[in-house]
N, C-alpha and C positions, 0 to 999 in steps of 0.2 A: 383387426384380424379376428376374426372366429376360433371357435376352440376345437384344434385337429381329431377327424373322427378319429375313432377308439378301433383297432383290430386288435382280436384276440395276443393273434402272437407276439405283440407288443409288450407281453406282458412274461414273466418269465414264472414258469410254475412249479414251484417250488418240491411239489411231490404228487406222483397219482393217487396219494393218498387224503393229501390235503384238498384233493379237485373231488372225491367223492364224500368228502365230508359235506363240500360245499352243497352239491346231488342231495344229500339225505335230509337237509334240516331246512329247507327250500318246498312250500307249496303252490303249486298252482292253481291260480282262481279265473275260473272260464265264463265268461261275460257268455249267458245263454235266452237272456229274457225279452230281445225284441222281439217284433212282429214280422218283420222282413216283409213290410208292403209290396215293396215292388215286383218283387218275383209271385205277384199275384198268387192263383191257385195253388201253387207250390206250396205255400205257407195258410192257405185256407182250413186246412185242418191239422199242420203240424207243427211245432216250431222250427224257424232257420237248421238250427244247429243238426235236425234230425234229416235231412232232406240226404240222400245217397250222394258220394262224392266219386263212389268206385262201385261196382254192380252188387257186389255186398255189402257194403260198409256206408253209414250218415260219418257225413264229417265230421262230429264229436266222435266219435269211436276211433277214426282212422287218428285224431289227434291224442283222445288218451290214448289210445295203443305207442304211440310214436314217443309219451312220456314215461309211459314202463318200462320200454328199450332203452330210456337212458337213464334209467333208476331213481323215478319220482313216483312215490308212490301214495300222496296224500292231495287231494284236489277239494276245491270249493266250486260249487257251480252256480252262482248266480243268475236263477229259475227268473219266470214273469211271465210272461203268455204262453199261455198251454204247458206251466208247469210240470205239472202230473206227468206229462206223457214222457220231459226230461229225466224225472226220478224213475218211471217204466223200464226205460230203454237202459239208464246204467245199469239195475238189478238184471236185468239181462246178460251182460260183458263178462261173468264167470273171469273175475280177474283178483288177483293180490293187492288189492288199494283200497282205501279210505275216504270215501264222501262225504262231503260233506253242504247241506242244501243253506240257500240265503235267497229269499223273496222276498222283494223290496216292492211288487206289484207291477201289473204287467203296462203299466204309465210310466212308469221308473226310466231317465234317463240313466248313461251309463256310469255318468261322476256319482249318482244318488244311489245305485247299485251297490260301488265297489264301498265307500263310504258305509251303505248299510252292513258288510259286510268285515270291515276293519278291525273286531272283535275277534274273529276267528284264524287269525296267525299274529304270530309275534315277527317282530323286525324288518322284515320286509317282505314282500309275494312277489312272485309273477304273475301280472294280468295278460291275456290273453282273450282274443275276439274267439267266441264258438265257431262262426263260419269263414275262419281263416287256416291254413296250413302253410306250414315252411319245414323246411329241414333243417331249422337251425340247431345248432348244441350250447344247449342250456348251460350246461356246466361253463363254456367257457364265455357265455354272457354275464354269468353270479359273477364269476371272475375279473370281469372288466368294471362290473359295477360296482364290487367291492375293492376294488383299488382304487374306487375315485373317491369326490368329495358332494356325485350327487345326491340328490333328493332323490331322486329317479332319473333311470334313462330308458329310454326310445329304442325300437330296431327301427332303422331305415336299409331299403332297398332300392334297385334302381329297377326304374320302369318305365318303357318307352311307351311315349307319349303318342298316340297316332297320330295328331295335329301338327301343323309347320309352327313353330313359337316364332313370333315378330313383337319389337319393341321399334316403338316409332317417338318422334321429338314433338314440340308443339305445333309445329309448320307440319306436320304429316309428313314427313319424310322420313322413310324405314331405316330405322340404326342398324338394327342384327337381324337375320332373320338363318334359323333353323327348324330342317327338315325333321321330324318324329326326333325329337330331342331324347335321351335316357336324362331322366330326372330321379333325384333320391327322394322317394316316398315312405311317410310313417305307413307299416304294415302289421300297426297291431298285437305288438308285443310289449311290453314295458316292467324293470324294473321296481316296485314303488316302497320306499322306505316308510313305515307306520309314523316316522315323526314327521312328513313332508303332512300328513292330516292335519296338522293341528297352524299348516299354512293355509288349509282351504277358508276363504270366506262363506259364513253360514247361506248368504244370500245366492252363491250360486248352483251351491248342491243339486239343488230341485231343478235346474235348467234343463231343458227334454234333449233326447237322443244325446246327442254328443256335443253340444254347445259346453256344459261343465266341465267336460273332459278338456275339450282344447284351452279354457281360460284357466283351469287347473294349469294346464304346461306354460301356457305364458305368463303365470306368473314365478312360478318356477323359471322362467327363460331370463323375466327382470333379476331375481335375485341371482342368476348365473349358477343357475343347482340343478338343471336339465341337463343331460349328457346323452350321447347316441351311439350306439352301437352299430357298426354298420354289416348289414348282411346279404351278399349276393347272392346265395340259393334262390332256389323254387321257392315261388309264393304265391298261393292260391287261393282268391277270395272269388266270393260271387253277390252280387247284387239284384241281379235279373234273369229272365229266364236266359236270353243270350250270352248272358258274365255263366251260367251253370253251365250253359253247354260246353264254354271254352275251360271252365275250370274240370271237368272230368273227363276232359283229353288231354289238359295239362296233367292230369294224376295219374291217368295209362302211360303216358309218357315217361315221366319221375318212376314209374315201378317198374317197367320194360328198361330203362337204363340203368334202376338200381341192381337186379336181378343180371343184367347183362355185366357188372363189373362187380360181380360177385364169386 
């Protein structure tokens, strides 16, 4: 048997005062330094992170904004192709917070990133993809992860799968088969306690994109010190020019409903 995911209200909170402690001593470190190849021209001159999500706002913006609302106010942004223009655009934000840069180079997978950047909080961060959003609450994620025993944990959400899923036997005859399945997907948020570092093996830091990252979690997985969080909000990433176009009509969306039950 697997170990039952984690919902917040699971847990009982002791005071709204102990949940804002948890808010204030809590940084976030925002994975900014790919290249985002496939959304071609899109990223020819910019970085992922700065591309518009909402007619005003790059994704990075709409996301620090979304962590000042819930009273975080110190961030790490792990820069790497076209740096510069990420440091540009913060000094621009006229906001109440704390930057803080780490360039590990714009070759730099994402294990070899946050790694280079492990010096600049104590105890544990939240990492966070730049060209991702969710409306999760932080506060009651530090929450879940501090009442466990992991190393780090995971947000998973679910996400329908446009594909029919089939599982067949060795004689080719179909055991299961389901129409656009919902499946719980890693969506880019994670937990990571500074003593899970000193689990990494040196050999696979340097692994490109995100091969380090996923053998970081499996081994975390063997030792049983991965944990997940699970979150059904809006989640908005993009990969290519057609993942942009559906992610910033999911964002008119999400703000036309917030707006409406406001």
């Amino acid at each position: 048997m697997g170990k039952k995911v984690q919902f917040w209200e699971d847990y009982f909170l002791d005071s709204e005062r102990q949940l804002h402690i948890f808010v204030k001593i809590m940084k976030i470190l925002i994975m900014c330094g790919g290249r985002g190849k496939r959304l071609g021209k899109f990223t020819a001159d910019i970085p992922k992170p700065l591309i518009k999500i909402t007619p005003q706002q790059t994704v990075l913006e709409v996301k620090i904004r979304e962590y000042l609302r819930q009273g975080f106010q110190e961030f790490i942004l792990c820069i790497g192709y076209k740096g510069e223009l990420i440091r540009k655009e913060v000094a621009t934000f006229a906001v109440d917070a704390q930057f803080t840069f780490s360039d590990a180079g714009p070759d730099a997978g994402i294990l070899e990133r946050l790694y280079a950047a492990r010096d600049l909080f104590t105890d544990q961060v939240i990492m966070t993809y730049g060209d991702t959003f969710t409306d999760i609450e932080l506060d009651q994620f530090i929450h879940a992860h501090q009442q466990s025993d992991n190393e780090a944990t995971i947000v998973a959400g679910p996400i329908e799968n446009p594909f029919g899923l089939v599982e067949f036997n060795r004689d080719n005859k179909v055991t299961y088969f389901k129409e656009k399945p919902v499946l719980n997907y890693y969506i880019g948020y994670a937990i990571i306690n500074t003593s899970a570092f000193d689990l990494i093996p040196p050999k696979i830091i340097t692994m490109p994109d995100g091969q380090g990252l996923v053998t970081f979690y499996k081994i975390l997985i063997a030792l049983n010190k991965l944990g997940v969080y699970y979150h059904p909000g809006i989640q908005v990433t993009f990969n290519t020019p057609e993942e942009l176009v559906e992610a910033r009509d999911k964002m008119i969306r999400f703000y036309t409903t917030s707006e409406a039950t406001t």
